[in-house]
C-alpha positions as CSV (number, residue, x, y, z in Angstrom):
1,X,-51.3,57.0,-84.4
2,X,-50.7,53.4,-85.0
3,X,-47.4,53.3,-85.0
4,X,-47.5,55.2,-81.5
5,X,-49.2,53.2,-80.0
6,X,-47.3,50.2,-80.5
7,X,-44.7,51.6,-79.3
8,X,-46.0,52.8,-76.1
9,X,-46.9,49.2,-75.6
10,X,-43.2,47.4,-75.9
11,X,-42.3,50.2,-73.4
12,X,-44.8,49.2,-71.0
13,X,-43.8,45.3,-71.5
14,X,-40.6,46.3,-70.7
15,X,-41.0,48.0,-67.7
16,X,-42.9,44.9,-66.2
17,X,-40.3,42.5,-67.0
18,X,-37.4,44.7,-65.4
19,X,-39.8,44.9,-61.8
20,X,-40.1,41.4,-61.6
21,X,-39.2,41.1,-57.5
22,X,-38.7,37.4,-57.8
23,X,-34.8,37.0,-56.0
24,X,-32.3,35.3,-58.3
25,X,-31.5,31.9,-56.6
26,X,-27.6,31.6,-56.9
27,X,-26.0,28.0,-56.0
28,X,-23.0,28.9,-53.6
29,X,-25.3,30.4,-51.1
30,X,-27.5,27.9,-49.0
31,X,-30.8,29.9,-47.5
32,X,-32.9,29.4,-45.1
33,X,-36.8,29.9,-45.1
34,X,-37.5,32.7,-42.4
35,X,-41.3,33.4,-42.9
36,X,-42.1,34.3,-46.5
37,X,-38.5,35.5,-46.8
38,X,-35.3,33.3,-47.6
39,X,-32.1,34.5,-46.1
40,X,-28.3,33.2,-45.8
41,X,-27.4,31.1,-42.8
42,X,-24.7,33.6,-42.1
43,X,-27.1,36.4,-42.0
44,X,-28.8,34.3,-39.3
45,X,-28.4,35.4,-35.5
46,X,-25.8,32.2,-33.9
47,X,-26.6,31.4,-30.1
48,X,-23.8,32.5,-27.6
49,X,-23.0,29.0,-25.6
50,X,-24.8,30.4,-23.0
51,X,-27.8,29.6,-25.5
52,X,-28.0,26.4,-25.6
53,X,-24.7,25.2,-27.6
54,X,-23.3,22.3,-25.0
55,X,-19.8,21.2,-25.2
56,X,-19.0,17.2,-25.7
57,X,-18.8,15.3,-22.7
58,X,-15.8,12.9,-22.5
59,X,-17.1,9.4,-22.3
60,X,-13.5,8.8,-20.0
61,X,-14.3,8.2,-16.8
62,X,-11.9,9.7,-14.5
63,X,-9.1,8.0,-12.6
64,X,-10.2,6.7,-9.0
65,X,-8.5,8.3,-6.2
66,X,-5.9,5.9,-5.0
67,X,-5.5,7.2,-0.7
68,X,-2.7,5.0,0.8
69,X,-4.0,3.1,4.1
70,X,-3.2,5.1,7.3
71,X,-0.5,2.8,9.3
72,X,-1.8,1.4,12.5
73,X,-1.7,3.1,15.5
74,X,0.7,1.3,17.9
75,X,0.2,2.1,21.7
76,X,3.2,3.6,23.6
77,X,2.1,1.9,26.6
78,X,-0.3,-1.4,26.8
79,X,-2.4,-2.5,30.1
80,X,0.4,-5.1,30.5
81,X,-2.5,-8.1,29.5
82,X,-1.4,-10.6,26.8
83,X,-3.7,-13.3,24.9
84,X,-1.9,-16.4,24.0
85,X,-3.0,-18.3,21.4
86,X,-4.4,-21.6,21.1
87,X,-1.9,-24.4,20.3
88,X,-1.3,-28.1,21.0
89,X,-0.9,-28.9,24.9
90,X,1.8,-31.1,24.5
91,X,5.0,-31.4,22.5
92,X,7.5,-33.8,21.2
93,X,10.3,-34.9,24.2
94,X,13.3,-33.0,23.9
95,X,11.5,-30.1,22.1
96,X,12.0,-26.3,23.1
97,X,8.9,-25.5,23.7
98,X,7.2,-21.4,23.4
99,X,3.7,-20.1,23.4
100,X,2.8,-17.0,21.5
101,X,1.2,-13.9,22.9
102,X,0.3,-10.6,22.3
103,X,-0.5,-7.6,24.7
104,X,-3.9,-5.9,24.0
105,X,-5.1,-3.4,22.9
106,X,-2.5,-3.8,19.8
107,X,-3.8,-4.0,16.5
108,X,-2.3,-7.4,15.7
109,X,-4.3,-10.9,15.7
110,X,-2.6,-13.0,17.9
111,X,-3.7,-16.4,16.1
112,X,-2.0,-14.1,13.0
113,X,1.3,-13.5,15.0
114,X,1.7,-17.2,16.5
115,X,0.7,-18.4,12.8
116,X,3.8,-16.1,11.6
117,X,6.4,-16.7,14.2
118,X,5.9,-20.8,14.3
119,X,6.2,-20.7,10.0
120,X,9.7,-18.8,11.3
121,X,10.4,-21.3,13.9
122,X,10.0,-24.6,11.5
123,X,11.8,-23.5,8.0
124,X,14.7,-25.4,7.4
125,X,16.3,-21.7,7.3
126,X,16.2,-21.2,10.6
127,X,17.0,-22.7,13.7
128,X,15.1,-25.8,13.2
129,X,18.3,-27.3,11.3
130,X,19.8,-27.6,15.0
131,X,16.7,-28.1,17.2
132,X,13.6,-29.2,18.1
133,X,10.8,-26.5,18.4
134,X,7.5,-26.8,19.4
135,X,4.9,-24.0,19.9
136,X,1.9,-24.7,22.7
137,X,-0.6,-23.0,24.9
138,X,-0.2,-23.9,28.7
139,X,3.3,-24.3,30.4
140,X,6.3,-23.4,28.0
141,X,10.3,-22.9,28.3
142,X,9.6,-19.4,26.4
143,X,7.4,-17.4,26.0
144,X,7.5,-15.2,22.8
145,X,5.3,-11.8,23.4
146,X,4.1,-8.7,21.5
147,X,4.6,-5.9,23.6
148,X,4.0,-2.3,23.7
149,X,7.3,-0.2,23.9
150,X,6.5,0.7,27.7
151,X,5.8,-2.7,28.2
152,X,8.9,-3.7,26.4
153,X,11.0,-1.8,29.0
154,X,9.5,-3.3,31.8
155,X,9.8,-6.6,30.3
156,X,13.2,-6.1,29.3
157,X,14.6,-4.2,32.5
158,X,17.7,-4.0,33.4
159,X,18.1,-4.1,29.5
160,X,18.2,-0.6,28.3
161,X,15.9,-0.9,25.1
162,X,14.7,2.4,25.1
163,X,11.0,1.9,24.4
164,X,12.7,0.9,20.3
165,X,14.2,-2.3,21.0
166,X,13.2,-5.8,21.5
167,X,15.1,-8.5,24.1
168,X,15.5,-11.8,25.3
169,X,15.0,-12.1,29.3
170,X,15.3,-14.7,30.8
171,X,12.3,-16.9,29.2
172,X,11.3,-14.2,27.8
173,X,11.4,-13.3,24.2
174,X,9.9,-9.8,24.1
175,X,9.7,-7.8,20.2
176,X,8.4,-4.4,20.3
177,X,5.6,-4.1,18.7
178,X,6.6,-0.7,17.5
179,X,9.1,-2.5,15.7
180,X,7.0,-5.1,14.5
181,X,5.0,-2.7,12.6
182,X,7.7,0.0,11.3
183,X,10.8,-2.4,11.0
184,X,14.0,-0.8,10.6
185,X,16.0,1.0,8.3
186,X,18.2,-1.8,7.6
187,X,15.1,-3.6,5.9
188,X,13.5,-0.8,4.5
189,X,10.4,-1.8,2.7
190,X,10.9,-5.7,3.7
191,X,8.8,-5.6,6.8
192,X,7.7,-9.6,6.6
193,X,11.7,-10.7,6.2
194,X,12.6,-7.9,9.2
195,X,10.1,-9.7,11.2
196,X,11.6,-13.1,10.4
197,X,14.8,-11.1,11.4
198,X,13.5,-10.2,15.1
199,X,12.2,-13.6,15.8
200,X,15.3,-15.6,15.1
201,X,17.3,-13.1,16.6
202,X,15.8,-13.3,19.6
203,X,14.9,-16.4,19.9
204,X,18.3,-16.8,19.1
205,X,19.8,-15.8,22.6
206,X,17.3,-17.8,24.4
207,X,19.1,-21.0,22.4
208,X,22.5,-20.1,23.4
209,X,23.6,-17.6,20.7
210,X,25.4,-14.6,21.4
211,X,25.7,-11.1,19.4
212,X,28.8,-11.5,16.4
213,X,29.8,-9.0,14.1
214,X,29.9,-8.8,10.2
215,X,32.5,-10.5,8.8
216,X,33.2,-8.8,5.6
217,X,31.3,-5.9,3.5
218,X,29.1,-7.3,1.3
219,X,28.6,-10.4,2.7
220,X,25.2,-12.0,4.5
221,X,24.6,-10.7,7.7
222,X,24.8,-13.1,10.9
223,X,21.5,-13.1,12.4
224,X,23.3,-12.8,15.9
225,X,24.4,-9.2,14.5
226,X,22.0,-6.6,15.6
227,X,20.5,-5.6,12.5
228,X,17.9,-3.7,13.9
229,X,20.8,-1.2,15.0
230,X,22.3,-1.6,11.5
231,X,25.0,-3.9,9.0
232,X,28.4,-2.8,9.6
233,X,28.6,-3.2,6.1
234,X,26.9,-7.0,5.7
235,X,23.6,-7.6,3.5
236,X,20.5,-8.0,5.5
237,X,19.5,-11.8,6.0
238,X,16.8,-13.1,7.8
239,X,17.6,-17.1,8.7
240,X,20.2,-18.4,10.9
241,X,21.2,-21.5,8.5
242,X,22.6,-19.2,6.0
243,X,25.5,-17.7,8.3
244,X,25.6,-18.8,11.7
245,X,24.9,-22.5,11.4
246,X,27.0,-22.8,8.4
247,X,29.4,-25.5,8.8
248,X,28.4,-26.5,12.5
């Protein structure tokens, strides 16, 4: 009876040891504590990223739009009124003298305009290297204006310019301002040197000078040649002491 017992009891130790619910930790598995019960991270249910997961923000900021300035709006026809600009009221004796003006209700400053044309009228480019030039406000041999196309005409008539073109008239010296904002193709995307262009053109006639041609391809165009029109083959040029006071 001894001996049965005993081993009813190793039987029963047995059994206790084998039903021991303590979970085997095992170290390729990390867990996480969920209650009194620790479970895989995979086993875990993962927010959708409608749930809270937010994607990185770029810390770029993005490029600034870059909008191109509209052109200004030039006037087909003006009220016919010009401001002149303020100058000297005399000049030196012998001196050609001009006053600047511009018709209004055009989007050019005409302090801006008499400021441009008279740094024209004085570099030793232009016609200064045969005369004397003087800009002032009152009484003037010229008269150097801004004009709206229709205005132009009128200015211009009996000279066909064709609401594009710009003249000399008499005393006048009339540029379109349509041209003096879009230029032409011959100085595409040199509007400041076209301008010098019109100007000593111009002015040009109302000093004597008639219209020449090109005298070879490739070679600096006269500024007596009516660029605006085109180059018959010259390079565009700007100043009168380059070609058509050369050697006089």
């Amino acid at each position: 009876m001894a001996l049965l017992a005993a081993s009813l009891s190793a039987i029963v130790a047995v059994v206790i040891v084998d039903r021991d619910p303590r979970p085997v930790p095992t170290s390729s598995l990390e867990t996480t504590d969920v209650g009194s019960t620790r479970v895989p991270d995979s086993a875990m249910p993962q927010p959708a990223p409608s749930q809270g997961v937010v994607a990185k923000r770029s810390k770029r900021k993005p490029a600034p739009r870059v909008t191109a300035p509209e052109p200004a709006v030039v006037p087909e026809q003006g009220p016919g009124v010009f401001d002149t600009a303020s100058a000297a009221e005399s000049a030196p004796p012998g001196a050609t003298t001009y006053r600047v003006e511009v018709e209004r209700d055009l989007p050019f400053d005409v302090h801006e305009v008499a400021s441009f044309v008279e740094a024209t009228l004085v570099d030793d480019r232009g016609w200064t290297s045969r005369h004397a030039l003087a800009r002032v406000e009152g009484d003037s041999d010229l008269r150097i204006v801004i004009a709206s196309p229709e205005t132009a005409d009128s200015l211009c008539a009996p000279l066909d310019t064709g609401g594009r073109l710009s003249c000399r008239n008499g005393s006048n010296v009339v540029i379109n301002a349509w041209r003096w904002q879009f230029g032409a193709d011959s100085y595409t995307g040199q509007l400041e040197a076209y301008r010098r262009y019109v100007v000593n053109h111009e002015t040009g006639h109302a000093l004597g000078y008639g219209h020449v041609g090109c005298s070879a391809p490739g070679a600096l165009a006269p500024v007596m040649l009516q660029q605006t029109k085109g180059l018959d083959g010259c390079v565009a040029n700007p100043w009168p002491a380059r070609v058509d006071l050369a050697g006089h």
